[in-house]
DRENDO-1510 file (C-alpha; in Angstrom, 1 decimal, always signed):
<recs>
REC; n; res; u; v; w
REC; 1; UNK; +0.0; +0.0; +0.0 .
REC; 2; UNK; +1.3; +3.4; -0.9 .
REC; 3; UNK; +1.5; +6.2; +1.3 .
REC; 4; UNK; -0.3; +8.1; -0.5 .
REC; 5; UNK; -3.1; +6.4; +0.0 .
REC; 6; UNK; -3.5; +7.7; +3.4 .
REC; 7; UNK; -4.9; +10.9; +1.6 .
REC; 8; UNK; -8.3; +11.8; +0.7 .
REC; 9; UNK; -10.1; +11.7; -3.0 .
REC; 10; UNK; -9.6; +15.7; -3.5 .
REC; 11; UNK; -7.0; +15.3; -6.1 .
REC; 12; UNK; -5.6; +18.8; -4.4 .
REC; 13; UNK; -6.0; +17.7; -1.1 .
REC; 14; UNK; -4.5; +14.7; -2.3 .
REC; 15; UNK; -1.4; +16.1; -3.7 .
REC; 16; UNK; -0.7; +18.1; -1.2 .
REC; 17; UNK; -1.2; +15.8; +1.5 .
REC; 18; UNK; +1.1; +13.6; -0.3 .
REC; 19; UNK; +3.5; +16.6; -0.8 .
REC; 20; UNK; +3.6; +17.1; +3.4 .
REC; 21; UNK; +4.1; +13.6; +4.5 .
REC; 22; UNK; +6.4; +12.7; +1.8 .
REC; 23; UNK; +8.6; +15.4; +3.3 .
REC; 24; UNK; +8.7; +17.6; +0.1 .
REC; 25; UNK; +6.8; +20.1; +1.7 .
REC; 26; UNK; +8.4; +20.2; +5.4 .
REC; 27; UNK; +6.6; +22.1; +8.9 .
REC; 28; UNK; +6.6; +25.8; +8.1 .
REC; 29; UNK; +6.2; +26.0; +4.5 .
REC; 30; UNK; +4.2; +28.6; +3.0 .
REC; 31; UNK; +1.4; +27.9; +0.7 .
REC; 32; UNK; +0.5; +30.2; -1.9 .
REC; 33; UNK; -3.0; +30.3; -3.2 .
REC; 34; UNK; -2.4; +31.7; -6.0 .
REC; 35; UNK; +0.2; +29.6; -7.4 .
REC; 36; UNK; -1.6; +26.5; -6.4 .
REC; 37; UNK; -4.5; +27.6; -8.4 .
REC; 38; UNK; -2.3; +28.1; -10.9 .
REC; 39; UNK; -0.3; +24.7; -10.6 .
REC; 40; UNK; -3.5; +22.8; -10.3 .
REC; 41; UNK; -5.4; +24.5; -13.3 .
REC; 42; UNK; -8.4; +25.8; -11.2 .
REC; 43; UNK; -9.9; +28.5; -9.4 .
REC; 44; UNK; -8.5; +29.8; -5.9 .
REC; 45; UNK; -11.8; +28.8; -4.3 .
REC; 46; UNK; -11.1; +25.2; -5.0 .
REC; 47; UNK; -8.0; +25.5; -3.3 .
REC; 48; UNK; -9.5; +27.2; -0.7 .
REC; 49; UNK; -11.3; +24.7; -0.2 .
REC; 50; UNK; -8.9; +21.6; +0.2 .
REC; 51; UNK; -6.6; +23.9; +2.2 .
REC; 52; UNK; -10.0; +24.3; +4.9 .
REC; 53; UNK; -10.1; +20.6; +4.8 .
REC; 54; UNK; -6.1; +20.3; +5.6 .
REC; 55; UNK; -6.5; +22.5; +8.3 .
REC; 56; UNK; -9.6; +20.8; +9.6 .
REC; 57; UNK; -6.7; +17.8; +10.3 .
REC; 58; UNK; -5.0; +20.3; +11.6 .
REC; 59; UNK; -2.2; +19.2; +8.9 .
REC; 60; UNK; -2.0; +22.9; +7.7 .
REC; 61; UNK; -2.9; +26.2; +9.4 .
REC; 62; UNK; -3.7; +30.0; +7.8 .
REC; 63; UNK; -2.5; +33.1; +9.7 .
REC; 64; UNK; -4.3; +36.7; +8.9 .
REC; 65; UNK; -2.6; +38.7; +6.3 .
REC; 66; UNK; -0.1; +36.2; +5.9 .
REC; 67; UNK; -1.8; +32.8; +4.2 .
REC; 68; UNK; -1.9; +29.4; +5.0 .
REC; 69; UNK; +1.9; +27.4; +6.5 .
REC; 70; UNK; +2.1; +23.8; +6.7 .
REC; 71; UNK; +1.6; +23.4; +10.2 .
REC; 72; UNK; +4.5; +23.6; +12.9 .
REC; 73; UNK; +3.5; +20.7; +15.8 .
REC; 74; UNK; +4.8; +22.0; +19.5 .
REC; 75; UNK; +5.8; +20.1; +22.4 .
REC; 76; UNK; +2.2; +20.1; +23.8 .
REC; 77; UNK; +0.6; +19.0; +19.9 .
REC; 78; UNK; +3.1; +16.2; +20.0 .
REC; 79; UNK; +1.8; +15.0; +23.8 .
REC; 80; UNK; -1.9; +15.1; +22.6 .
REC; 81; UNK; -1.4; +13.4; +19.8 .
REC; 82; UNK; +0.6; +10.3; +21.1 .
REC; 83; UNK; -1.9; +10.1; +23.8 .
REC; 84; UNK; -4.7; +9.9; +21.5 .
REC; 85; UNK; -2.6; +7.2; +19.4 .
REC; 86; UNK; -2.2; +5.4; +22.7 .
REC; 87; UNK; -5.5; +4.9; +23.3 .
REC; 88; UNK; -6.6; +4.4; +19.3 .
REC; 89; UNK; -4.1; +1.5; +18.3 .
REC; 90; UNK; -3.6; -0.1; +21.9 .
REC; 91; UNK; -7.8; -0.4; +22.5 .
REC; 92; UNK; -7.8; -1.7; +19.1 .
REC; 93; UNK; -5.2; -3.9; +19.1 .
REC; 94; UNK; -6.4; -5.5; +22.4 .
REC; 95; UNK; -9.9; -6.3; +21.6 .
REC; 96; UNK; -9.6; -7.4; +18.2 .
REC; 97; UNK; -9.3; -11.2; +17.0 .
REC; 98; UNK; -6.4; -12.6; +15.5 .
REC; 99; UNK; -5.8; -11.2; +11.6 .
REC; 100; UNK; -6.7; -13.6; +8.6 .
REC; 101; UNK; -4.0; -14.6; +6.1 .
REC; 102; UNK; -5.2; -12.0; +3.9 .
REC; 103; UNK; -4.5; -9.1; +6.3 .
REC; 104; UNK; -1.3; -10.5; +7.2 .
REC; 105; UNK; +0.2; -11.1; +3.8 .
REC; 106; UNK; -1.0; -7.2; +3.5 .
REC; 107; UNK; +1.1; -5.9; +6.6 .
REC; 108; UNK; +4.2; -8.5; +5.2 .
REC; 109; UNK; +4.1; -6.3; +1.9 .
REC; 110; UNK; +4.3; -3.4; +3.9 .
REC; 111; UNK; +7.3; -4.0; +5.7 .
REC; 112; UNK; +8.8; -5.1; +2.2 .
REC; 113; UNK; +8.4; -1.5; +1.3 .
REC; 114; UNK; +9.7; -0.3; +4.6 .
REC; 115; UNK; +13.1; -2.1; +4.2 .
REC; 116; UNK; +13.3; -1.1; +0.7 .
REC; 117; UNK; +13.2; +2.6; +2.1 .
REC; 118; UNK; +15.5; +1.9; +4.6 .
REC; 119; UNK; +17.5; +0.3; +1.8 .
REC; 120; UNK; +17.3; +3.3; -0.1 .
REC; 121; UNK; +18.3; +5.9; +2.9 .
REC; 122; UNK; +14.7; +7.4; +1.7 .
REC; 123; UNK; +13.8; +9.0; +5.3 .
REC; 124; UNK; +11.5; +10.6; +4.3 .
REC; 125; UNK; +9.5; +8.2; +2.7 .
REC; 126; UNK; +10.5; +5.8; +5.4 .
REC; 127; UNK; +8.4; +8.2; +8.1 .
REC; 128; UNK; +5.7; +8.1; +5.6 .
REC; 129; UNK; +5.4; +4.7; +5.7 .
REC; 130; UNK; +5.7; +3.7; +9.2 .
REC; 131; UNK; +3.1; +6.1; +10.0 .
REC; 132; UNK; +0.6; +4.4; +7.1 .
REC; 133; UNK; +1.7; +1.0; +8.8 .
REC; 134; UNK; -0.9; +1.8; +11.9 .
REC; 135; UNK; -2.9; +2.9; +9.6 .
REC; 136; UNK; -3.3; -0.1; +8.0 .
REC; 137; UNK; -3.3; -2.2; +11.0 .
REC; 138; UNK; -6.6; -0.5; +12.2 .
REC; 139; UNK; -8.2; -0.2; +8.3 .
REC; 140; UNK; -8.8; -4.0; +9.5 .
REC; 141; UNK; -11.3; -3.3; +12.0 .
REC; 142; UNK; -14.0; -2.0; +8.7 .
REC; 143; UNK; -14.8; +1.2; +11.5 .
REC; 144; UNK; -14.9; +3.7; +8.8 .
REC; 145; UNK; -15.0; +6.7; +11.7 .
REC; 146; UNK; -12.0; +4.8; +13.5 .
REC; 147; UNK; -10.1; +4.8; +10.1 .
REC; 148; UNK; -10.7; +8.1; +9.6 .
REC; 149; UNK; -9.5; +9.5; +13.0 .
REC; 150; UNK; -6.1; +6.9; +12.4 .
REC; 151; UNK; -5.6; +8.8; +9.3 .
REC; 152; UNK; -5.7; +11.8; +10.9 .
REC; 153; UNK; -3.8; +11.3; +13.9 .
REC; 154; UNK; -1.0; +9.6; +11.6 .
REC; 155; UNK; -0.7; +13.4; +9.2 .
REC; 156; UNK; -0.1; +14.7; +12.3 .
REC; 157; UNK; +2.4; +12.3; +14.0 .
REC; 158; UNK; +3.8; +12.5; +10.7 .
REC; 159; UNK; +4.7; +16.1; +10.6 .
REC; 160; UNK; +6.1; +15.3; +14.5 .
REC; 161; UNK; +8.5; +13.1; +13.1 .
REC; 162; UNK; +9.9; +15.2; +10.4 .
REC; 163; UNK; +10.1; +17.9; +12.3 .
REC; 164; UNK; +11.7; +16.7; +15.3 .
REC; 165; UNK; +12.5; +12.7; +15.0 .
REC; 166; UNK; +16.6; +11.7; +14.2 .
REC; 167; UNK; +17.5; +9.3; +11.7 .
REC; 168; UNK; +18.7; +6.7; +14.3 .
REC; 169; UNK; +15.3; +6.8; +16.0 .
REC; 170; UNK; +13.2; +6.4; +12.5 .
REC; 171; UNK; +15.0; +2.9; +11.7 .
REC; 172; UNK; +14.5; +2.0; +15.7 .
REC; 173; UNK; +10.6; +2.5; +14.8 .
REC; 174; UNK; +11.0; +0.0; +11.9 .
REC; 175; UNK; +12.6; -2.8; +14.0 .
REC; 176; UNK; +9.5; -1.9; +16.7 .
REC; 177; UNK; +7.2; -2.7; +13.6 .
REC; 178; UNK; +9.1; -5.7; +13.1 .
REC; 179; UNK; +7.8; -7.0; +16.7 .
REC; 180; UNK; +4.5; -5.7; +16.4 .
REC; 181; UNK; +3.9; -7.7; +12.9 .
REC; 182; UNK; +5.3; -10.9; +14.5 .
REC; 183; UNK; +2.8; -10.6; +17.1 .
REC; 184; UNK; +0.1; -10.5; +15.1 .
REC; 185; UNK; +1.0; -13.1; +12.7 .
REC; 186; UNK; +1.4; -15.2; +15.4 .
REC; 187; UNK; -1.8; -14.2; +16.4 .
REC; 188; UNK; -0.8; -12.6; +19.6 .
REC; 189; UNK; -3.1; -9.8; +19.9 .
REC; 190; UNK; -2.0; -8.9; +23.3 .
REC; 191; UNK; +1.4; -8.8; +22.5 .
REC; 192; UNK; +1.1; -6.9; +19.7 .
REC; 193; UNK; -1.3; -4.1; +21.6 .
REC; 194; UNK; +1.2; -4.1; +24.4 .
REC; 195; UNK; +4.3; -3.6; +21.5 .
REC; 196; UNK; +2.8; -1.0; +20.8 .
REC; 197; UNK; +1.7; +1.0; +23.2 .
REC; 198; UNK; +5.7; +0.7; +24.4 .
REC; 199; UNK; +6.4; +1.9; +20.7 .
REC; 200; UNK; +4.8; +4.7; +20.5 .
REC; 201; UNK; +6.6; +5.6; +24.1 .
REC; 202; UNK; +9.7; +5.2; +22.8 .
REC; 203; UNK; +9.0; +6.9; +19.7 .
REC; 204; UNK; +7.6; +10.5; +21.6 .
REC; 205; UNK; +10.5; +9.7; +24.5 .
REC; 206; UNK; +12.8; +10.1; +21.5 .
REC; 207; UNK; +11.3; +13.1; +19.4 .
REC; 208; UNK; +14.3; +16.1; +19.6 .
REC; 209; UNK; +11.2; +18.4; +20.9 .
REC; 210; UNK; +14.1; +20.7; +21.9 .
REC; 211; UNK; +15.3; +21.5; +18.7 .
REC; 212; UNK; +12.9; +24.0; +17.6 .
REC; 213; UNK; +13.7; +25.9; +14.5 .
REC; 214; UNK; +16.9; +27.0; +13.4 .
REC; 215; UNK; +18.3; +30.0; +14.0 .
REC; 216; UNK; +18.5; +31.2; +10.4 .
REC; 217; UNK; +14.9; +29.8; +10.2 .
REC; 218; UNK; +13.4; +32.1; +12.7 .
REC; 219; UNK; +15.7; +35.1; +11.4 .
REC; 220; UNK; +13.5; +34.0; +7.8 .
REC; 221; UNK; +10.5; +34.1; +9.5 .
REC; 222; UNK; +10.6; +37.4; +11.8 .
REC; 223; UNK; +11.8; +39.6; +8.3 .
REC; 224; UNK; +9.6; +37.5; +6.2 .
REC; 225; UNK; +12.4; +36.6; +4.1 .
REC; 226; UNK; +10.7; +32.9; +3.7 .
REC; 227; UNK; +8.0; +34.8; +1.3 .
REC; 228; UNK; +10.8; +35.3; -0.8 .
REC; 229; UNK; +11.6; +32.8; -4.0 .
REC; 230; UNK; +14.6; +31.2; -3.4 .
REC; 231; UNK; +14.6; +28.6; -7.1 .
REC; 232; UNK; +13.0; +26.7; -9.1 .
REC; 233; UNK; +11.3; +23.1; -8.7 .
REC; 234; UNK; +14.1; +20.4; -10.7 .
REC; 235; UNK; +11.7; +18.5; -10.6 .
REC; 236; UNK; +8.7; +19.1; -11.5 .
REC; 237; UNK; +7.2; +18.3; -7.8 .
REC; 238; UNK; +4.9; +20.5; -5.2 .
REC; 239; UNK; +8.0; +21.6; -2.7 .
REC; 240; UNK; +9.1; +24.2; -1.3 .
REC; 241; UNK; +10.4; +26.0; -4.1 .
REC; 242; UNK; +7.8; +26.1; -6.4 .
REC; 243; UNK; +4.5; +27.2; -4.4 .
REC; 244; UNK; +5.3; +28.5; -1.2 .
REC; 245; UNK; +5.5; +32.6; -2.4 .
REC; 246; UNK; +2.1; +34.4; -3.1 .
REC; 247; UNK; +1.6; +38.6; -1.3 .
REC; 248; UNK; -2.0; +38.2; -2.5 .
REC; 249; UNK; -3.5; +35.9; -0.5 .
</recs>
């Protein structure tokens, strides 16, 4: 399963979902409407409108006078959100029945795809993935409004881990994933709620909450200097380069 498909059927809110998670589009960023309109062939309303939808997951946000920023997660974002995790995946995980051969052949391919990452020194893709691996685990309950609020909670850890999470810590999640699948292809759905509810300790214990922007990245911001251009997209993708720069808003 591709990580993409933890976004929604907007093919802007799509896109730019994808864009965020993927790491092409990193906490901070600014959005122009205007260019997005522009990138995306339609009217600024439309945009508008799956921007309002973003920020209803709380994935982007929109300041007066100044337009809408990917969002920037704080310390107390971050401890709301695992909490709510906590209590998502770990009640799941310990009152549901052992997975079919189906849904564990699914999970398997996953974790293919997550060593291929790692393979690859993709981190960025690799965050993407581990966070559409919970996702996936609880897309097996059929709870459409669980789903939903997984999805949701996973943009957001998402951003967390981007924005504050090392490399080190990223491949220790994988090997936690590791554990958690063998517990539930052994059926173990104890041991695999208990996994990981310790994972997602670990994982929040290790977040660099104490980095905070850089220096030079708050210098940006107070003079505004991040509205200006600083290239052009090489390749063709939404980042930061290419969609970020728009006074009319």
């Amino acid at each position: 399963m591709s990580p993409r498909k933890l976004t929604m059927q907007d093919p802007i809110e799509k896109t730019l979902l994808a864009a965020i998670t993927e790491g092409r589009l990193t906490p901070g960023s600014r959005l122009s409407e205007n260019e997005l309109a522009k990138a995306f062939a339609v009217s600024r309303t439309k945009v508008r409108e799956a921007l309002t939808r973003l920020q209803s997951r709380h994935v982007v946000s929109v300041q007066p006078r100044r337009g809408w920023f990917v969002n920037i997660p704080d310390a107390a974002e971050a401890a709301e959100v695992f909490a709510a995790r906590r209590s998502v995946e770990y009640g799941f995980l310990a009152t549901a029945a052992p997975f079919g051969s189906t849904e564990v052949n699914a999970l398997a391919a996953h974790m293919a795809e997550e060593r291929r990452a790692i393979a690859q020194e993709d981190r960025a893709m690799l965050t993407c993935l581990m966070g559409d691996f919970h996702v996936r685990i609880v897309e097996q309950s059929g709870n459409r409004p669980l789903i939903e609020v997984m999805r949701n909670l996973t943009a957001r850890t998402i951003l967390i881990s981007l924005r504050y999470q090392s490399n080190r810590n990223a491949l220790a999640s994988h090997e936690d994933h590791c554990a958690i699948f063998d517990a539930i292809a052994a059926g173990d759905m104890t041991t695999a709620a208990a996994l990981s509810r310790d994972h997602l300790d670990d994982v929040e214990s290790g977040l660099r909450i104490d980095i905070g922007p850089s220096s030079l990245d708050t210098l940006r911001h107070t003079l505004r200097l991040d509205q200006v251009p600083t290239g052009a997209d090489r390749e063709g993708t939404l980042s930061n380069d290419t969609i970020l720069h728009d006074r009319d808003i």
